[in-house]
N, C-alpha and C positions, 0 to 999 in steps of 0.2 A: 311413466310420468305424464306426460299427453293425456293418456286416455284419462286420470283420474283430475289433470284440467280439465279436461271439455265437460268431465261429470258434473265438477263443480260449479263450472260455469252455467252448465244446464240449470241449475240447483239455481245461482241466482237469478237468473233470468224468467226462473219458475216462481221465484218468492217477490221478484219486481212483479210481474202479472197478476199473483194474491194481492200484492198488495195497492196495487191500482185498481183491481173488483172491488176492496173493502174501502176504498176513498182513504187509504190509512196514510197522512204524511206518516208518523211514527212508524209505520213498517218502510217505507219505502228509506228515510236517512240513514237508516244504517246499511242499506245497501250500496251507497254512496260511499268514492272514499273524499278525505277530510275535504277536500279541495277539489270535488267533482264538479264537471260542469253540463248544466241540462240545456237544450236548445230547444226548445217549442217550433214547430210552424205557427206563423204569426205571433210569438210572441219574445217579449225581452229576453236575453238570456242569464241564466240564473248561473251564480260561480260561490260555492263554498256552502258551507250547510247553512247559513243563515238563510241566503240567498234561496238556496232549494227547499227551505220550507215553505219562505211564503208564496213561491211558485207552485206548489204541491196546495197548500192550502187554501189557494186560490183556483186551481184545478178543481179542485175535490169539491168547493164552493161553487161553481159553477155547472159541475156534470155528473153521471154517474158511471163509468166506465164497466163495460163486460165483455171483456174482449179473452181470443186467443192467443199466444204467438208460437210462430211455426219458426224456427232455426231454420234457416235456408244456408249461412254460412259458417263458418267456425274458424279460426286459427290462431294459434296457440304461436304467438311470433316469439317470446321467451320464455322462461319462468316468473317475470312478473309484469308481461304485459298480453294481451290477446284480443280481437277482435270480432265483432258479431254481427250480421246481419239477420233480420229478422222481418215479419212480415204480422202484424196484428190485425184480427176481423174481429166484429162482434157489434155491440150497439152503444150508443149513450145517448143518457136521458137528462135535454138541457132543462135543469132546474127550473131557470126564469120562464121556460113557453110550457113547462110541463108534458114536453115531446120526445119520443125514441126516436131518434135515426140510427142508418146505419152507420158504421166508423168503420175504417180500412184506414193501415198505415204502412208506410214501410220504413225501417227502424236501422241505426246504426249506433252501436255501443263499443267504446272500444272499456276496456275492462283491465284493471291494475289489482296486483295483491295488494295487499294492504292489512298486516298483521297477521298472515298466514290464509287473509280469504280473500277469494276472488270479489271485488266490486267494482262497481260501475264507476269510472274514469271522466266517462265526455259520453252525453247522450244525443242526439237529436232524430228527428223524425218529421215525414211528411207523408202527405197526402198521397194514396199510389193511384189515386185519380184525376 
């Protein structure tokens, strides 16, 4: 039972990184559950889907995101709750200067069923420099 969590959870944490390369809010809210909450570095924090779209749409309006992320941790603390650590490299490219930098984060998700699929709970992330 574990091991086909942590698949799954790989699984979504693979489809939040597609879908943060394609600037997609629409991919990224269903990865959400109803009543998720995102935490930005530096920014407001977002509670419920309304809330995380215009935080995602605002995102995505702003940058263009091409990143990695490496599972550094996992655990599986019920059947419908679990934990993740994670660490994201790669670039973005700010719209308004028309510049690549690089991005590096390091990422904490904790993650709830929610209709039989693992998603994203409580998100926040910072800077691992």
């Amino acid at each position: 039972m574990e091991t086909d969590a942590k698949k799954n959870i790989e699984e979504t944490l693979k489809a939040y990184e597609n879908a943060l390369n394609a600037s997609s809010t629409e991919q990224v809210l269903p990865l959400y559950t109803q009543n998720g909450i995102f935490m930005p570095q530096g920014g407001p924090t977002a509670e419920g889907q309304e809330q995380l779209k215009g935080a995602y749409d605002f995102v995505f309006k702003t940058l263009q995101l091409n990143v990695k992320f490496r599972i550094d941790e996992m655990t599986v603390i019920n059947e419908n709750y679990a934990i993740a650590r994670t660490m994201s490299k790669g670039t973005q490219l700010i719209h308004a200067e028309n510049k690549t930098t690089p991005e590096e984060n390091r990422e904490l998700f904790v993650l709830e069923k929610e209709d039989g699929q693992w998603k994203i709970a409580r998100y926040m992330f910072n800077k691992s420099k």
